[in-house]
C-alpha positions as CSV (number, residue, x, y, z in Angstrom):
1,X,-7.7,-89.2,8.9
2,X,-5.4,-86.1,9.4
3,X,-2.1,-86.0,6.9
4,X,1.1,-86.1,9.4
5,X,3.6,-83.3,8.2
6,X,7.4,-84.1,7.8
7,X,9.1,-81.2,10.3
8,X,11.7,-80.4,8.1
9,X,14.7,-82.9,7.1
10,X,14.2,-84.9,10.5
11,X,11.7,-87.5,8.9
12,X,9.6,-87.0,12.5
13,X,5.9,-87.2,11.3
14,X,4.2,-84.5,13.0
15,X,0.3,-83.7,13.6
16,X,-0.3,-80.5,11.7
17,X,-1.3,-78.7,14.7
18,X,1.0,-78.7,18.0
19,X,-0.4,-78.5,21.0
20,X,1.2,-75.7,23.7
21,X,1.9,-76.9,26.9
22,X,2.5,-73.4,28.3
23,X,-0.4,-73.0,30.5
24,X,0.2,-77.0,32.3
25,X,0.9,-75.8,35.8
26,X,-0.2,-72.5,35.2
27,X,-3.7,-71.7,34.3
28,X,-4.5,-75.5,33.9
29,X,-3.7,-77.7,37.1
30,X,-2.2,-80.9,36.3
31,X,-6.4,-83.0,36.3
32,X,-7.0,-80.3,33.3
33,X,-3.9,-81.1,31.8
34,X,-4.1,-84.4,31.7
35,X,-7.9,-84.0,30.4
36,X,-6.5,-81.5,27.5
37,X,-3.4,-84.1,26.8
38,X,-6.2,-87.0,26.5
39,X,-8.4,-85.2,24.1
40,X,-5.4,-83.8,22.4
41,X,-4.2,-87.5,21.5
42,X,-7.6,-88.8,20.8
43,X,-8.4,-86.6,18.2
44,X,-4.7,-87.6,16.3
45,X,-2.5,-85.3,18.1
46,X,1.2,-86.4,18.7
47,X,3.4,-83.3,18.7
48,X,3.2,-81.2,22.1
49,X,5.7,-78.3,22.6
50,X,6.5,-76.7,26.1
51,X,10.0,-75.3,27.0
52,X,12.2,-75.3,30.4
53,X,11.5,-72.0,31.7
54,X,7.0,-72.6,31.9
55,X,5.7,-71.2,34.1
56,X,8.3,-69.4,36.0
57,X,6.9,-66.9,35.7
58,X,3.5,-67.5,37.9
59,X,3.6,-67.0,41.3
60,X,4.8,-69.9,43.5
61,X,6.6,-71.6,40.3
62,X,10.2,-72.0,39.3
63,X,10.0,-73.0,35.8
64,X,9.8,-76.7,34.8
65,X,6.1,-77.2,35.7
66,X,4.9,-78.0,32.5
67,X,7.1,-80.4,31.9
68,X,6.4,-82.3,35.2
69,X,3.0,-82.1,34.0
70,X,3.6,-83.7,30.5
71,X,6.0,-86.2,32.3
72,X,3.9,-87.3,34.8
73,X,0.7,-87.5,31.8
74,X,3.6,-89.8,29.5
75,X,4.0,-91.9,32.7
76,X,0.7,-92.7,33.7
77,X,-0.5,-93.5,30.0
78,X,2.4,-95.1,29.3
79,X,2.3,-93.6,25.4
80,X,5.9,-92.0,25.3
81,X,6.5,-93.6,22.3
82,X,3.7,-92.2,20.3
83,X,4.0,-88.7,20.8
84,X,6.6,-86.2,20.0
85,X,7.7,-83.4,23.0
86,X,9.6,-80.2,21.9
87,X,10.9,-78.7,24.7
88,X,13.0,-75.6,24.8
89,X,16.7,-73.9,27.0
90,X,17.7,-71.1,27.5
91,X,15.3,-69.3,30.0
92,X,15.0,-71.1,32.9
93,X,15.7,-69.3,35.8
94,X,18.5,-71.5,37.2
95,X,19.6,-72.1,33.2
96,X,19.8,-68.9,31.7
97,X,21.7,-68.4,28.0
98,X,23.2,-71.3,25.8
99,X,27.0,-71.4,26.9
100,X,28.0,-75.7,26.8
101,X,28.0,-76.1,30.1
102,X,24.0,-74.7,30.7
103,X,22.9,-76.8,27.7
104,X,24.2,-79.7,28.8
105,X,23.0,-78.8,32.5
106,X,19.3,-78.2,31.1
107,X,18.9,-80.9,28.9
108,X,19.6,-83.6,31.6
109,X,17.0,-81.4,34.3
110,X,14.1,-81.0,31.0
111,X,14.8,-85.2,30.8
112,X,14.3,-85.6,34.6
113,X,11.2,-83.9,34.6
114,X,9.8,-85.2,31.7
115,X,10.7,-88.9,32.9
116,X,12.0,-89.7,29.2
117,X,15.2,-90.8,28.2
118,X,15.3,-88.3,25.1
119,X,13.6,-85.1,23.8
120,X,12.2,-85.4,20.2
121,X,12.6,-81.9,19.1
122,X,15.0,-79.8,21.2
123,X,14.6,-75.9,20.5
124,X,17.2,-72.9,21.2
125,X,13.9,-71.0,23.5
126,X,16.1,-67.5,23.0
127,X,19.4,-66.7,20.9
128,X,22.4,-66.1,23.3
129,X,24.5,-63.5,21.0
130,X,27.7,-63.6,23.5
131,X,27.7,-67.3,22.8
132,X,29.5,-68.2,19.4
133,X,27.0,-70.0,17.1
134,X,30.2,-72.7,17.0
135,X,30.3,-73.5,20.9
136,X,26.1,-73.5,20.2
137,X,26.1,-75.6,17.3
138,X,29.0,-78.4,18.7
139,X,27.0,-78.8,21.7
140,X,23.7,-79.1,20.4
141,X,25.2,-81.9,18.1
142,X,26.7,-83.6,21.1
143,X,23.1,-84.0,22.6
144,X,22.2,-85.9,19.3
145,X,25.2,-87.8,19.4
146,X,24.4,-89.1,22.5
147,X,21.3,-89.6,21.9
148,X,19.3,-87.3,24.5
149,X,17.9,-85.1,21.3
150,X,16.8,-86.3,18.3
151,X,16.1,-83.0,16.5
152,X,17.5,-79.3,16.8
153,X,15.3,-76.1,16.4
154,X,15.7,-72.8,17.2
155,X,13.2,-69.8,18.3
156,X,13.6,-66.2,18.6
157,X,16.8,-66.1,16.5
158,X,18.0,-63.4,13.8
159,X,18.0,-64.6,10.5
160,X,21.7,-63.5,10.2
161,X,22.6,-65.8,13.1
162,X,20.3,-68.5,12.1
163,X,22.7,-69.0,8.5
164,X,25.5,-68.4,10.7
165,X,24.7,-71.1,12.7
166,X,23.3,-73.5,9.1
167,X,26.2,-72.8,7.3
168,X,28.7,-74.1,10.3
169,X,26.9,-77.4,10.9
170,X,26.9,-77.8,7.2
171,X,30.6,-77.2,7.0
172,X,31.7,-79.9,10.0
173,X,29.3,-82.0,9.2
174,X,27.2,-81.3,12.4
175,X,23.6,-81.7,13.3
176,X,21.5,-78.8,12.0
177,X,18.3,-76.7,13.2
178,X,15.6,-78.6,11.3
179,X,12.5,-76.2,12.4
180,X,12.1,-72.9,13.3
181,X,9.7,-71.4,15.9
182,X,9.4,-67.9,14.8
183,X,5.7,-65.5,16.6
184,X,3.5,-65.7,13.5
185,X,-0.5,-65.2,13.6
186,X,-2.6,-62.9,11.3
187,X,-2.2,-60.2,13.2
188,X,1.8,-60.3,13.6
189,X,3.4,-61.1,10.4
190,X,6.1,-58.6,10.3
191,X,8.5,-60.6,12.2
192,X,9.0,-64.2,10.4
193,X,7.7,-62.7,6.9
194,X,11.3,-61.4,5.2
195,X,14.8,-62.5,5.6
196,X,13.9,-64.8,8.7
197,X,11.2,-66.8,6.3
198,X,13.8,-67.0,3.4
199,X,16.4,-68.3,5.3
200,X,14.4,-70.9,6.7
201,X,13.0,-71.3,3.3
202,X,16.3,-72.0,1.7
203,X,17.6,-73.9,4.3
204,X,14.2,-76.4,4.0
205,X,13.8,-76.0,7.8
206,X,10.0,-76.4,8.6
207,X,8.4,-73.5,10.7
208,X,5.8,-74.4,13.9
209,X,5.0,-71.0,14.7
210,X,4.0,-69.6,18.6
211,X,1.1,-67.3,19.4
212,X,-1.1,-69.0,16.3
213,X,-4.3,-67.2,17.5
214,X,-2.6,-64.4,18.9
215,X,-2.5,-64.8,22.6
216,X,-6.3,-66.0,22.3
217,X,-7.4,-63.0,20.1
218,X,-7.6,-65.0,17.0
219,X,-10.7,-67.2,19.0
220,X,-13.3,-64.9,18.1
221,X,-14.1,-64.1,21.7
222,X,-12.4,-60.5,21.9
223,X,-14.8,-58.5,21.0
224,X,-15.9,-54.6,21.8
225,X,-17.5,-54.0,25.0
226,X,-17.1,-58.0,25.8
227,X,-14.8,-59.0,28.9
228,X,-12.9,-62.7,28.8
229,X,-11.8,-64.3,31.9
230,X,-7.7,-65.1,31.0
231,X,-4.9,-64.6,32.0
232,X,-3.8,-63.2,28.6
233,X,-7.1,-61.1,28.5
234,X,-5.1,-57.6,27.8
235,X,-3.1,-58.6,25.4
236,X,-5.4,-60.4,23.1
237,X,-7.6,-57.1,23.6
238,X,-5.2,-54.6,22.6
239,X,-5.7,-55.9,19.1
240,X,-9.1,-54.6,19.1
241,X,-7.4,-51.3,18.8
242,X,-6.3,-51.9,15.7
243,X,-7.0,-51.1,12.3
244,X,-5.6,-54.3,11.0
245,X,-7.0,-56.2,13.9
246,X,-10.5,-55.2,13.7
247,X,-9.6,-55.9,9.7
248,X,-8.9,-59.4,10.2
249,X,-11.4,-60.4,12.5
250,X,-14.4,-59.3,10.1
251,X,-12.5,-61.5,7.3
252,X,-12.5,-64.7,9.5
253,X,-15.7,-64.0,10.6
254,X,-16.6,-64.0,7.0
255,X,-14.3,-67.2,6.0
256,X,-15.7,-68.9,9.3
257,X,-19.6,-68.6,8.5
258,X,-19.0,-69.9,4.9
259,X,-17.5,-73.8,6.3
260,X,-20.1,-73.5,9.7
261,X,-16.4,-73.6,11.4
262,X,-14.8,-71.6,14.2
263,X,-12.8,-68.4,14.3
264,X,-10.3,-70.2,15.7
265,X,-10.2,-73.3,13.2
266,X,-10.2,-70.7,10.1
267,X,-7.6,-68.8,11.9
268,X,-5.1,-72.2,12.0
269,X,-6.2,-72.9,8.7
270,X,-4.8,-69.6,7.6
271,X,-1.2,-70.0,9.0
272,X,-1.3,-74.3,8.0
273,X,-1.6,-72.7,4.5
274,X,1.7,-70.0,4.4
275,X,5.0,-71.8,2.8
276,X,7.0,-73.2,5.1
277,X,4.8,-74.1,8.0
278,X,4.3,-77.7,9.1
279,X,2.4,-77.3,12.6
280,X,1.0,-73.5,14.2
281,X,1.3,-74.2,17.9
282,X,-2.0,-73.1,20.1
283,X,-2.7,-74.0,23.8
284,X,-5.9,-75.1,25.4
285,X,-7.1,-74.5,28.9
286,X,-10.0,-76.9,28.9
287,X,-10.6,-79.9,26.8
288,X,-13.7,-77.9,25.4
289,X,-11.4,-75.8,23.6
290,X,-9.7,-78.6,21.6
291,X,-12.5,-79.1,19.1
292,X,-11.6,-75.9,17.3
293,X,-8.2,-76.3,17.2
294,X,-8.6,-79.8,16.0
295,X,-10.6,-79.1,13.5
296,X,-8.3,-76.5,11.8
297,X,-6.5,-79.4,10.6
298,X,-9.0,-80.5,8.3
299,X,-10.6,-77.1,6.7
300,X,-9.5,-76.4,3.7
301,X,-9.8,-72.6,2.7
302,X,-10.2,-72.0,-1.2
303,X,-7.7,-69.8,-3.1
304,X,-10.4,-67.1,-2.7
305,X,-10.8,-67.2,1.4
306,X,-6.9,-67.2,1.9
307,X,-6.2,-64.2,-0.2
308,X,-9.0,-62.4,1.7
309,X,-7.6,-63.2,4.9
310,X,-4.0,-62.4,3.6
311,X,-5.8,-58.9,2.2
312,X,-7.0,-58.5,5.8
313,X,-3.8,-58.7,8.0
314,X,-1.6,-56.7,5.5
């Protein structure tokens, strides 16, 4: 059985790989979510993420979807209690920015629509720099207080306004971010590697990092002269273009024939093994995809195979 990880100073026990619930009411109708959700649980799963704002940004949607999804799925199976939701504010259409009175406006909608009477891991989705990290901080701690939150994290932040906002909690005595969603995969390390790593580092926050494989890239199934059916098909692709992309896919290629595993799994593996990280976030479409991610939980890459693939995406 799969190890639960400790996200940060929270004491929630998380499965060391989150599932993404950006593509329920999206890509995945609500029967394929519920099939992903299902398998996602079976295999030991208990930590999905989505945010307010998915999928506003498909035609026909307002934002909110997959959280009706995951709401209706915690409602019908009646398991609320044994799994942890991290949802996100601060891009929903109707709730844009983090000013008190749109946090406390959002919270209440994500809690309708996820038919729960508290959010286990409640995430800043973007910084709001014209908001004071104090009006931020107070409100966020108000949520706890009352209950509706039991855990603060924040994404997309700088790492001067992430201490900023550490340092003020710490001084009133305030709840604090416990976990950090920076975009970290093989093939983008730039951005969380540096001062936003050390501060969360220092501060002991644990990191559950988005785009894990990449926007899909980090599958194995981008390949030249192939076409894949997704919606994030040109993304993923334009890291065949590069030299480090082409770099790091012969590595896991390598890495992934030595365990008989997939791309995918070694891929997860990879990030599951970097200081600081408790949980790499990656999404499924079809229940058919789980296996892989799954499974990433479990490998265990020598000394040897990390360094390669750290060699790789340098």
């Amino acid at each position: 059985m799969t190890s639960l990880r400790t996200l940060g100073s929270s004491g929630l026990e998380v499965f060391p790989l989150c599932l993404g619930g950006n593509v329920f009411g999206w890509t995945a109708d609500e029967k394929e979510s519920f099939a992903v959700l299902d398998a996602y649980t079976a295999g030991g799963g208990n930590f999905v993420d989505t945010a307010d704002t998915y999928s506003s940004w498909a035609p026909g949607n307002e934002g909110g979807e997959s959280e009706t999804v995951i709401g209706n799925w915690l409602a019908s199976r009646g398991n609320r209690s044994g799994v942890l939701i991290a949802t996100k504010v601060g891009g929903h259409p109707r709730y844009k920015g983090l000013s008190p009175a749109n946090i406390r406006a959002a919270v209440d909608a994500s809690l309708r629509r996820l038919r729960t009477d508290h959010i286990d891991l409640y995430y800043t989705h973007f910084d709001d720099p014209e908001v004071p990290v104090e009006d931020i901080v107070t409100t966020l701690d108000e949520l706890v207080r009352a209950g509706k939150v039991r855990a603060l994290g924040a994404s997309n932040i700088s790492p001067e306004r992430l201490r900023e906002s550490l340092d003020f909690a710490d001084r009133e005595g305030l709840a604090r971010y416990v976990a950090l969603q920076p975009k970290y995969n093989l093939v983008e390390r730039d951005g969380y590697e540096g001062a936003l790593h050390d501060a969360a580092s220092r501060a002991g926050l644990a990191a559950v990092p988005y785009y894990g494989l990449a926007s899909g890239f980090l599958t194995g199934k981008y390949r030249p002269g192939t076409e894949v059916d997704s919606a994030r098909a040109g993304s993923a692709a334009a890291y065949l273009e590069t030299e480090r992309g082409r770099r790091v896919l012969a590595a896991l290629d390598e890495v992934a024939e030595a365990h008989g595993a997939e791309v995918a799994s070694v891929a997860l593996a990879w990030l599951l093994s970097r200081p600081t990280v408790a949980a790499p976030i990656a999404s499924a479409r079809t229940a058919g995809q789980l296996p892989a991610l799954l499974a990433a939980a479990a490998l265990e890459l020598t000394d040897e195979e990390r360094a390669k693939l750290t060699r790789a995406s340098a």
